[in-house]
C-alpha distance (Angstrom), angle and dihedral (degrees) to the residues before:
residue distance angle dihedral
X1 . . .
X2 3.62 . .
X3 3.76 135.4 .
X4 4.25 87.6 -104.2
X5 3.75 98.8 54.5
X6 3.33 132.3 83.2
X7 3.75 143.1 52.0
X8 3.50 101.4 -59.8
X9 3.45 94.3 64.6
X10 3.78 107.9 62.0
X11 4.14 81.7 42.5
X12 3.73 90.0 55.4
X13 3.95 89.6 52.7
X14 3.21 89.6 48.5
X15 3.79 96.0 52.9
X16 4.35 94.0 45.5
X17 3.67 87.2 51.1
X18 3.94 90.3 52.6
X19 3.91 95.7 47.6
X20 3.94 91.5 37.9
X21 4.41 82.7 54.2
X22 3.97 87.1 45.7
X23 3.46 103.6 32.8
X24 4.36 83.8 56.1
X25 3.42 88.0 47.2
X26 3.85 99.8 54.4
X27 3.77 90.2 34.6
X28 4.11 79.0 64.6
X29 3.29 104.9 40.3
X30 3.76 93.0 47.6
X31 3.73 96.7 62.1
X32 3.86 94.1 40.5
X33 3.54 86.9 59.1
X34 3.47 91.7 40.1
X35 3.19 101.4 55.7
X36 4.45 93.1 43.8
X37 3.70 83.5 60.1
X38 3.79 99.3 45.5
X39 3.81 89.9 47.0
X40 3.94 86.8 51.5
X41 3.81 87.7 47.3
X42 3.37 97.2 59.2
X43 3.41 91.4 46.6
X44 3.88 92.1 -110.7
X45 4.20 100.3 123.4
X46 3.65 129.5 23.5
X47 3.99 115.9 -102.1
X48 3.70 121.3 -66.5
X49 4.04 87.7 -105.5
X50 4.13 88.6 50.4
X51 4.23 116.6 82.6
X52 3.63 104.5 -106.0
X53 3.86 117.0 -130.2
X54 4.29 109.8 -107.7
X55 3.97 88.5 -110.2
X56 4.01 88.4 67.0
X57 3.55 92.2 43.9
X58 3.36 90.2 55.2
X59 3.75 94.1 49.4
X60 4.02 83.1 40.7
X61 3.93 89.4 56.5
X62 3.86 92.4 48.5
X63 3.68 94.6 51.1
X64 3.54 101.7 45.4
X65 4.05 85.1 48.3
X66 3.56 86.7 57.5
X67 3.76 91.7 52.3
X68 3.32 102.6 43.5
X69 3.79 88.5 63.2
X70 3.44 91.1 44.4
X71 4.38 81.7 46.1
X72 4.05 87.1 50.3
X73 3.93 91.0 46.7
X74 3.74 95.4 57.8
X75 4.06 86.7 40.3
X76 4.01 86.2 57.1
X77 3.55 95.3 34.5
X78 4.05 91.7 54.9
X79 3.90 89.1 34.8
X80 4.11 108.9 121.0
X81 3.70 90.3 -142.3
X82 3.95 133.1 -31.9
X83 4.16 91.5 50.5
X84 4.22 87.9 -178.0
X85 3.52 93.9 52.6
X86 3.92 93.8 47.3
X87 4.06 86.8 46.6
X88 3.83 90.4 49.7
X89 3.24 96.5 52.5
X90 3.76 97.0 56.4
X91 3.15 89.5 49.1
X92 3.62 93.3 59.1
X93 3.53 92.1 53.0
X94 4.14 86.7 52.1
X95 3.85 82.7 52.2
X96 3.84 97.2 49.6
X97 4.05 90.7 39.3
X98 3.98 85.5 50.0
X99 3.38 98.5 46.4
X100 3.84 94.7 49.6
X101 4.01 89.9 47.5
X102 4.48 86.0 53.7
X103 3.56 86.7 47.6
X104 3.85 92.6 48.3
X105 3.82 87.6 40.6
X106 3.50 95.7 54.9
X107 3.49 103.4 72.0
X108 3.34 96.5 32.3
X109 4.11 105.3 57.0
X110 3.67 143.3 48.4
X111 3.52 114.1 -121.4
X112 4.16 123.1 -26.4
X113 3.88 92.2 94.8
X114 3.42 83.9 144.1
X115 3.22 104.4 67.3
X116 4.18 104.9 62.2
X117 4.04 79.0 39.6
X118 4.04 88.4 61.3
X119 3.65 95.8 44.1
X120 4.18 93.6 50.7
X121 4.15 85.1 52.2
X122 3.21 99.2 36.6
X123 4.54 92.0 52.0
X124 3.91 91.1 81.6
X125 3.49 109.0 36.6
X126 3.65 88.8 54.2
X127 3.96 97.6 44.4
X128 4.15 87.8 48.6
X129 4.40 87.4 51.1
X130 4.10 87.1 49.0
X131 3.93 91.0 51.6
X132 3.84 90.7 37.6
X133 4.35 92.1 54.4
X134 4.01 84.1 48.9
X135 3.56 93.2 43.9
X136 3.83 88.3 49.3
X137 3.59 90.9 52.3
X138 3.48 104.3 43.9
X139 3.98 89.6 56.1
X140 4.28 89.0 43.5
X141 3.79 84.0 55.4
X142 3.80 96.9 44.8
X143 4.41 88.9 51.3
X144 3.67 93.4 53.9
X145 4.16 89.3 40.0
């Protein structure tokens, strides 16, 4: 029997692609809510608790875009094998999580539907560019190897 075989193996796989989904997702979340709380610390946004104004939700949108590639390109880049897939399925998870926060928001707000609506549509595109820039790498590195 060699060192590759075995049980432990496939459960080991298993295990990296679980931390390299989670450890994508907090990488995300972490700078999102970084970033509210700065904002607020500076005196630039209201508290998380207060309704933002649309022209910080906008901004909001933009920057959590921008880090949920950045989210998807650690996912990919930690990935064991299949980086896309691992991506993809975190951002499924940010779709389902967004989706239940619009539905929650919905009956619960005036206006600024939009904004829970972005975020849902916005979860895969942004987890397939994250994969895609590793991807791109990875075969950049490969033709100069």
């Amino acid at each position: 029997m060699n060192a590759q075989s075995g049980p432990s193996v496939p459960f080991r796989r298993i295990g990296r692609s679980i931390l390299a989904v989670l450890a994508g997702i907090v990488v995300g979340i972490v700078l999102s809510v970084g970033t509210d709380l700065s904002l607020h610390a500076v005196g630039f946004a209201p508290s998380l608790k207060d309704r933002w104004p649309n022209q910080l939700l906008v901004l909001a949108t933009a920057y959590r875009s921008i880090y949920g590639i950045f989210a998807s390109y650690v996912i990919a880049h930690l990935a064991p094998n299949r980086p896309m897939a691992h991506s993809l399925v975190a951002g499924a998870l940010g779709l389902v999580v967004s989706s239940l926060g619009a539905a929650a928001a919905w009956s619960t707000t005036v206006g600024q539907h939009w904004y829970p609506v972005a975020l849902a549509l916005t979860a895969l595109p942004t987890a397939w560019l994250g994969a895609k820039l590793r991807l791109m790498q990875l075969q950049a590195q490969t033709r100069a190897a």
